[in-house]
C-alpha positions as CSV (number, residue, x, y, z in Angstrom):
1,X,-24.8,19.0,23.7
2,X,-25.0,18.0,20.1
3,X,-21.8,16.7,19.0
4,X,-23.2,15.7,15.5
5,X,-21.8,18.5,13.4
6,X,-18.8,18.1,14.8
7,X,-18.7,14.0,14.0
8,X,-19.6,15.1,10.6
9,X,-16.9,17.1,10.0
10,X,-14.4,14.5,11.2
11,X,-15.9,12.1,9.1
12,X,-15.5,14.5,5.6
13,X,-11.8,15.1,6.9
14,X,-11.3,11.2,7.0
15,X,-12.9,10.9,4.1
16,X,-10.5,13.6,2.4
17,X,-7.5,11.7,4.2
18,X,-8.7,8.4,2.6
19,X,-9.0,9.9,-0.9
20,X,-5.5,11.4,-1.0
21,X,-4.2,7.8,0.1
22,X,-5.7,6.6,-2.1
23,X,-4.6,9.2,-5.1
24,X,-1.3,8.8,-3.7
25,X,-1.6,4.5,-3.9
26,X,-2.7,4.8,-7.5
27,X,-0.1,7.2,-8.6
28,X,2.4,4.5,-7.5
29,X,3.7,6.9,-4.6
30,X,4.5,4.4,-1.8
31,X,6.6,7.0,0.2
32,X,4.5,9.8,0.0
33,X,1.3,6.9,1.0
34,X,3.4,5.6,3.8
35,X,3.7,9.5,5.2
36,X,0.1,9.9,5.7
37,X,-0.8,7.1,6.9
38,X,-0.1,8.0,10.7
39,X,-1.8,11.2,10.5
40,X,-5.1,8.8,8.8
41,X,-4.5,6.3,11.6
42,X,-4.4,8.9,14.3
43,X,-7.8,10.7,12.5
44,X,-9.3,7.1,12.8
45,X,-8.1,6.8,16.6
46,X,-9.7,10.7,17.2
47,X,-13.1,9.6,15.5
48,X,-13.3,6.6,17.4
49,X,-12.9,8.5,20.8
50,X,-15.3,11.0,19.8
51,X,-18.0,8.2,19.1
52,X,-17.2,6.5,22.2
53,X,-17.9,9.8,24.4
54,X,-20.8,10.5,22.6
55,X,-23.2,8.3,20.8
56,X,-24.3,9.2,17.7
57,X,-28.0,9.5,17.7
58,X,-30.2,6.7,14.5
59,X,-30.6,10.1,12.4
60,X,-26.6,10.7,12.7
61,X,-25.7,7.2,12.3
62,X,-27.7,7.4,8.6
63,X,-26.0,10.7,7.5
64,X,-22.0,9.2,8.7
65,X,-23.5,6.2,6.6
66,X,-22.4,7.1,2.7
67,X,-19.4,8.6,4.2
68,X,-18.5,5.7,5.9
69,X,-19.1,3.7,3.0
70,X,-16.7,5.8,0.9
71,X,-13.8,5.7,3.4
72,X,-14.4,2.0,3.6
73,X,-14.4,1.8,-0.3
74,X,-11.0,3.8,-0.5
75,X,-9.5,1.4,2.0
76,X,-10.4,-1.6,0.3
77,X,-9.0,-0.2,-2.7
78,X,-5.6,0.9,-1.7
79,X,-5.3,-2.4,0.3
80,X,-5.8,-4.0,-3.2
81,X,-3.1,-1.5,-5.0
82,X,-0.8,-2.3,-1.7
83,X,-1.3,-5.6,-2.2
84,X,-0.2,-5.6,-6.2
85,X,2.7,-3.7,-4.9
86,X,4.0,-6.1,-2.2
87,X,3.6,-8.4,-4.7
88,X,5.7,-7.0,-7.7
89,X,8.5,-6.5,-4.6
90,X,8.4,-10.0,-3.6
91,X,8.9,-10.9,-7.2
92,X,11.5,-8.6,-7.5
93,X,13.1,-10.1,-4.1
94,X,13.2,-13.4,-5.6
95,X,14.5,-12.8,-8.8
96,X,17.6,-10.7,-6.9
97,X,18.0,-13.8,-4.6
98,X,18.1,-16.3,-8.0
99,X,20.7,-13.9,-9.2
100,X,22.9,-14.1,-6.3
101,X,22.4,-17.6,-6.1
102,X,24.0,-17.7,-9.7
103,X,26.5,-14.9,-9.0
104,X,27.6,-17.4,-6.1
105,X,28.0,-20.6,-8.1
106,X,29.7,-18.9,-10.4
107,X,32.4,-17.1,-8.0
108,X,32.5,-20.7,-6.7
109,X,33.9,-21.4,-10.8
110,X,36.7,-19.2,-9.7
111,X,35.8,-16.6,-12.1
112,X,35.8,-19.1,-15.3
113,X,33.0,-18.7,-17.5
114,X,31.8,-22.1,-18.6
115,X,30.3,-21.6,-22.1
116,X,30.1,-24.1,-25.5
117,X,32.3,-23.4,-28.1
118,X,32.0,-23.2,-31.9
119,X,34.6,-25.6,-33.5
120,X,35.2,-24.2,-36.6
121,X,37.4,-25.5,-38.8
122,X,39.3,-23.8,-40.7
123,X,41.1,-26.8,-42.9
124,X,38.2,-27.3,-45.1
């Protein structure tokens, strides 16, 4: 039995999976990203299985081949924008973890805010 058309055709719907993550990772849509990535994950899992019962035949392997290279493409890709992202968060971490460092040294002041004054004098 010929399972070629049917490897195909899971192939184009991975390929469709990968270009909505990826939409979704250059819209800045983390949540919505994060949502379909078990459905992509399990649509890897399924396509692997199907390969592994059948092999594809040289003349199969060739047509998957541009597809393959555009899922691949799209997963590079959104690692990259994933990356940017955890990136921008782990700045954002550490500029919440200075500012509860300071917020702590200055409870520590007992609420006294420690600032220069202007001495202006007013008898001249």
């Amino acid at each position: 039995m010929n399972h070629a058309p049917q490897l195909y055709t899971s192939y184009q719907q991975l390929l469709e999976q990968s270009n909505v993550m990826l939409r979704l990772a250059t819209e800045g849509l983390w949540e919505e990203l994060i949502a379909t990535e078990m459905d992509y994950v399990s649509a890897v899992q399924k396509l692997a299985q199907l390969t592994q019962q059948v092999a594809p035949s040289a003349v199969t392997q060739e047509q998957l081949r541009p597809l393959l290279r555009l899922i691949l493409n799209n997963e590079s890709e959104v690692k990259r924008l994933l990356q940017i992202r955890m990136d921008e968060l782990a700045k954002l971490v550490g500029q919440s973890s200075i500012q509860k460092s300071v917020l702590t040294a200055y409870s520590k002041q007992g609420g006294h805010v420690l600032v220069p004054q202007d001495n202006l004098d007013t008898s001249h």
